[in-house]
N, C-alpha and C positions, 0 to 999 in steps of 0.2 A: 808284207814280206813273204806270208805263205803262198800268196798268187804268182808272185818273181822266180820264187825256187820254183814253182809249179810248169811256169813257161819254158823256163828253161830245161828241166827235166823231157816234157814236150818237145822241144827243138832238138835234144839230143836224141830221144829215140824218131824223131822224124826224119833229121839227116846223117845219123850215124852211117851208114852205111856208104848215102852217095858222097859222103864224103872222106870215109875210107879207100874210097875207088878211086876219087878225081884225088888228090892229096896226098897218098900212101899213109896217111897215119889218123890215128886215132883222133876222133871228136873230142872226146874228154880231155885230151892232152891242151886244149886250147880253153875249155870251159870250166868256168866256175860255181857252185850252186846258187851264189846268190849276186857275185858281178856278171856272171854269164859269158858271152866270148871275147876273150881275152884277143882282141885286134893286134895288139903289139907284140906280142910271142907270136903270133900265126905270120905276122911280117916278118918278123926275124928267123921263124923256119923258112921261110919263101927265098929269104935272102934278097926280100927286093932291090933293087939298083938305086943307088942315090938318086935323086932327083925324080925319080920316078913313083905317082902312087902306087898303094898297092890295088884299090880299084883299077887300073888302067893293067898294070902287070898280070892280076888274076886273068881280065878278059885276053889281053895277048896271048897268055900261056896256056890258060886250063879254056879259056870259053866263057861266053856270056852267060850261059846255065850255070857255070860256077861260081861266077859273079852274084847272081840272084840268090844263091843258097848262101853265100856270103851276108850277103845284106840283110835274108830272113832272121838270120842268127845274132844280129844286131840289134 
């Protein structure tokens, strides 16, 4: 359990930032200590399109670099 919180604390100070930029909002707003990134609240801020992933909508909207920090954080 201590290595999970560990990782995650890790991903947030790693993408905090680029993903302040690309996103407008906070990292922590999505993450957890010990579930980590919360997928389904970050779709629901995105407001994806029905029918639409949210992989597919990231890369349309923000970029495929924002897609990858996506996935990292999974």
């Amino acid at each position: 359990m201590q290595e999970l919180i560990k990782k995650n604390k890790e991903n947030i100070v790693a993408h905090r930032l680029n993903f302040r930029h690309t996103f407008g909002r906070e990292l922590t707003a999505f993450m957890h200590p010990l579930l980590g990134f919360d997928v389904i609240a970050f779709d629901d801020y995105l407001k994806t399109p029905d029918g639409q992933s949210t992989n597919d909508f990231i890369t349309e909207k923000y970029g495929e670099a924002a897609c990858e920090m996506i996935h990292a954080l999974l």
